[in-house]
C-alpha positions in Angstrom: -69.2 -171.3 11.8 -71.5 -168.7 13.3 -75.0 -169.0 12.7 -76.6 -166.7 10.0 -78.5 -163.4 10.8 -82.6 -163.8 11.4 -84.3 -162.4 8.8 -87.1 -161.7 6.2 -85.6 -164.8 4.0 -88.7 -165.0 1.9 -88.9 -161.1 1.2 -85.5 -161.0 0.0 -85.9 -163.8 -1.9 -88.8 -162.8 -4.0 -87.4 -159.4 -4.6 -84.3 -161.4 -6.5 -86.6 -163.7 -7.7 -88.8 -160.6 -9.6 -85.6 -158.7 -10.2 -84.7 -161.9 -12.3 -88.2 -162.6 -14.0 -88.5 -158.8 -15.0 -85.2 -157.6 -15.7 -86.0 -154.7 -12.8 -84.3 -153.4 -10.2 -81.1 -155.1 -8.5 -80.4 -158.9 -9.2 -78.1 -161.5 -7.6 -75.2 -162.1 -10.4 -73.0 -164.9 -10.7 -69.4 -164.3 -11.8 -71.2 -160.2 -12.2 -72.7 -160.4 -15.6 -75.2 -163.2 -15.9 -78.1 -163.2 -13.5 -77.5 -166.4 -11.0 -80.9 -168.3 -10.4 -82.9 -167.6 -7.4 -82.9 -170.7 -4.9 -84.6 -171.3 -1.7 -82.9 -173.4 0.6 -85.0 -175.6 3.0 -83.1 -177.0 5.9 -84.6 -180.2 8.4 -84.3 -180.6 11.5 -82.4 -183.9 10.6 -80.1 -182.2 8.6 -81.7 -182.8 5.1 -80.8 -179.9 3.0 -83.3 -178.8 -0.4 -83.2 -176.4 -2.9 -85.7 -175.1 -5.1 -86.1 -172.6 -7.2 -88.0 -169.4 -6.6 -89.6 -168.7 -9.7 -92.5 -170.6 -9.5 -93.7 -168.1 -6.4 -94.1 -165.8 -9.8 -96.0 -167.8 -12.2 -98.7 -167.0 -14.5 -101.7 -168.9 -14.1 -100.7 -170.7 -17.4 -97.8 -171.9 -15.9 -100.3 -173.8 -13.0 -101.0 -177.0 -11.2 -104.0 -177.7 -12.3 -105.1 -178.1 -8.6 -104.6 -174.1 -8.3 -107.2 -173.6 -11.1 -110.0 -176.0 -10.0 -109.0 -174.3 -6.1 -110.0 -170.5 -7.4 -112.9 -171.4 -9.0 -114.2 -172.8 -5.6 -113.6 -169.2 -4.4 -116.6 -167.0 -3.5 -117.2 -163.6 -1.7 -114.9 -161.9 -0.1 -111.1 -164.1 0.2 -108.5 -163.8 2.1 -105.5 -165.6 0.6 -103.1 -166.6 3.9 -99.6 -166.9 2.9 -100.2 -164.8 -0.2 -96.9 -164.1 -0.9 -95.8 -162.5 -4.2 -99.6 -162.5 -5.0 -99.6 -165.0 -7.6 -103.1 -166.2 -6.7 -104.8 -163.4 -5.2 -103.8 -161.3 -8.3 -105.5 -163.3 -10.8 -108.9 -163.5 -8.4 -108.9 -159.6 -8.4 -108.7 -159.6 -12.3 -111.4 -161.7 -12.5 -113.0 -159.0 -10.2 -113.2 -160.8 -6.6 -112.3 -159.2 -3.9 -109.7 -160.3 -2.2 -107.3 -159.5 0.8 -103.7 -160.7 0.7 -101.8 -161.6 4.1 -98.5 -162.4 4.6 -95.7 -161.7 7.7 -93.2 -161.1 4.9 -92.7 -157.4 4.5 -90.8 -157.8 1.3 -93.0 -160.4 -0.1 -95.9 -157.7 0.1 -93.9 -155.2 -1.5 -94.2 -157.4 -4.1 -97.0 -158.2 -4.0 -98.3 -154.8 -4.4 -96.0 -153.8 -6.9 -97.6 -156.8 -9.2 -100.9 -155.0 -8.8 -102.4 -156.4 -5.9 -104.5 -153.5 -4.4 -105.4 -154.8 -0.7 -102.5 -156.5 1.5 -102.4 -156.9 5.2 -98.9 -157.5 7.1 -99.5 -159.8 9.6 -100.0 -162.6 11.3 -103.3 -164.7 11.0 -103.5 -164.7 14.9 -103.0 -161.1 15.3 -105.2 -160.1 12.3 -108.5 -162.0 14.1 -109.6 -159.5 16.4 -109.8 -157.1 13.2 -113.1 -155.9 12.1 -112.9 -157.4 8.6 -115.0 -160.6 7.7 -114.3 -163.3 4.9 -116.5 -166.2 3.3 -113.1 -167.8 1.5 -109.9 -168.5 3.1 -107.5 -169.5 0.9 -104.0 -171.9 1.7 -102.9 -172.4 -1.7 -98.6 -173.2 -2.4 -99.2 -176.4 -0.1 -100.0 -173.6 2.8 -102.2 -176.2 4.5 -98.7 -176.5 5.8 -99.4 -173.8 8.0 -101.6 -175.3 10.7 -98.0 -177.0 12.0 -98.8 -179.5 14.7 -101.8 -181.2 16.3 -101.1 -178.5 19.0 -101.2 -175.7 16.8 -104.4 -176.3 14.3 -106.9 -175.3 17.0 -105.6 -171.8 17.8 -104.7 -171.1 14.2 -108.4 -172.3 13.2 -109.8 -170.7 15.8 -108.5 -167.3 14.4 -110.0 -167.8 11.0 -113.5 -168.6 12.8 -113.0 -165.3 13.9 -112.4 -163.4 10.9 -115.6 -165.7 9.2 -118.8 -164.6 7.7 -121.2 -167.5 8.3 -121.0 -170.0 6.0 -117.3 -169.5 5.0 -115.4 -172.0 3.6 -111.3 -172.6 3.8 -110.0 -173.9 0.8 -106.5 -175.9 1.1 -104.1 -177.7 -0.8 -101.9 -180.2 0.9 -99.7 -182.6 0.6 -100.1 -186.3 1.8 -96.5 -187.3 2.8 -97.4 -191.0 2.9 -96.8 -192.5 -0.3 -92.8 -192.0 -0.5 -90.8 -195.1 -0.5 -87.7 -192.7 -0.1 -86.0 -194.2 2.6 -84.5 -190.3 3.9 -88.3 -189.4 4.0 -90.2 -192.7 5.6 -87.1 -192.4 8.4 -88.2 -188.9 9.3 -91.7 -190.1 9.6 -91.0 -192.9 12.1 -88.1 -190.5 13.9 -91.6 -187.9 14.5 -93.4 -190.5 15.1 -91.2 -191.7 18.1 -91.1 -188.3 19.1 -95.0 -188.0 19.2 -95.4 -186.0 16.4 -97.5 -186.3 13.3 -95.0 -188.8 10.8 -95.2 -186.0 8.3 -94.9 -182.4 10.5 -91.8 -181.1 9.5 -89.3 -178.8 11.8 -87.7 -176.2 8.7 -86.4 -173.0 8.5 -85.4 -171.2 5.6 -82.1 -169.9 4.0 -81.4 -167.0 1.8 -77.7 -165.7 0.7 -76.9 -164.4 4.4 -80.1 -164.6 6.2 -82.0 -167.6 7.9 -85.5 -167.8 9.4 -86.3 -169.1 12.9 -87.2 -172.6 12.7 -91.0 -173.4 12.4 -93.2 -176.2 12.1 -94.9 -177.1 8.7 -97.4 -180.1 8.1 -98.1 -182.1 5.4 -100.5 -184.4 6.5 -103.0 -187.2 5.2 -106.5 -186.3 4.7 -107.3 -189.3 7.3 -105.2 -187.1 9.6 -107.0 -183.8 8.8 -110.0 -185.0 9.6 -108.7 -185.9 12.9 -107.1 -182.5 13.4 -110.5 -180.6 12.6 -112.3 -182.4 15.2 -113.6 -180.1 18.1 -112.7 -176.8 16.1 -115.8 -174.9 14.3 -114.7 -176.5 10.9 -115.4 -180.0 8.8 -114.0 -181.5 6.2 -116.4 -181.2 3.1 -114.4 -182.0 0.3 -111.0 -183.4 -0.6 -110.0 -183.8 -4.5 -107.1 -185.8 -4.7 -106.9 -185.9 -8.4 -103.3 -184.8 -8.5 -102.0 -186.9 -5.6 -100.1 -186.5 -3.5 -101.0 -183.2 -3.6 -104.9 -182.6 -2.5 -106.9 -180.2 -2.5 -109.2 -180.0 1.3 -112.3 -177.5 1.2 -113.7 -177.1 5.2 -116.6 -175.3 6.0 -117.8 -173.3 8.6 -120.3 -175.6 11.2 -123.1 -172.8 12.3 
């Protein structure tokens, strides 16, 4: 079978997604009548297929972890939500009156972002956007977007950029996931195959499928606190905080070092 067309995988799948939720525009229909659920396929590099459901890229802050509340109200100043994607987060901080910038690479993703009411969106990436003018005192990596540092290799450039974009003082705020704790034998095998490899036992080689379309495949990192730390080291930003009341999920706030 020939391999599926690169494309914006998250932006069409959020426009189905909020074609389904709302009732407007186009929606993907099974069988032509009945709306068919909006899934987004995750594929590893050892072959492990998931599926989840797109909704929840949508939901209402009632419909929250609670680690998302307690994250926004360590928000202050001016935010820039990384990964913001259909603007769940960064819409609520602008109705509580924050400002706050939203930045994704997903074209489609903004669009609905915007179209939910989110007034300031930058298409991007996070390496690109650093040499703008614009300054932040909250970073936000909400949706387990800690994720988004991707490998040892990777974490210093990537925080490096936000340094950039900082205001002194700045904080990032981050929830994670500590992969650790999993007694699934599929799971603590892909840990010691990355380990064997060199890699971090829980950074995880992905890419994304949608109906026709497929991303590139990427690196994404859930990693132990213990391990953060480590990763942090030598870059302009310390671990502060980490509430791990919901484990394994965690939420890491890092500061700025002056």
């Amino acid at each position: 079978m020939d391999e599926p067309p690169i494309g914006d995988v998250f932006g069409e799948m959020i426009r189905d997604a909020y074609a389904v939720r709302t009732g407007v525009g186009p929606r993907p229909l099974a069988g032509g009548r009945v709306p068919r659920p909006v899934i987004e396929i995750i594929e590893r590099d050892d072959g492990l297929i998931n599926g989840a459901p797109a909704d929840h890229y949508l939901a209402e802050p009632g419909e929250w972890q609670p680690h998302d509340h307690r994250a926004l109200r360590l928000c202050r100043g001016h935010v820039l939500d990384i990964g913001v994607g259909a603007g769940r987060t960064a819409v609520e901080l602008q109705r509580r009156g924050m400002a706050v910038t939203g930045l994704d690479t997903s074209a489609g993703a903004i669009e609905i972002a915007r179209r939910r009411g989110l007034r300031d969106t930058v298409l991007n990436t996070v390496d690109a956007y650093s040499s703008a003018d614009a300054r932040y005192d909250t970073f936000l990596l909400l949706g387990n977007n800690l994720g988004l540092i991707e490998n040892a290799e990777r974490a210093p450039v990537f925080l490096d950029a936000l340094a950039r974009l900082a205001n002194p003082g700045a904080r990032i705020i981050a929830q994670g996931t500590d992969p650790y704790g999993t007694t699934d034998p599929v799971h603590v095998g892909y840990h010691r195959r990355n380990r064997e490899r060199g890699r971090l036992g829980g950074q995880l080689r992905l890419r994304l499928r949608y109906r026709l379309l497929a991303t590139d495949w990427f690196d994404y990192l859930n990693c132990s606190p213990a391990e953060l730390k480590e990763l942090l080291a030598g870059t302009r930003w310390r671990l502060t905080a980490i509430d791990d009341t919901d484990r394994p999920y965690y939420l890491a706030v890092m500061e700025l070092s002056e």
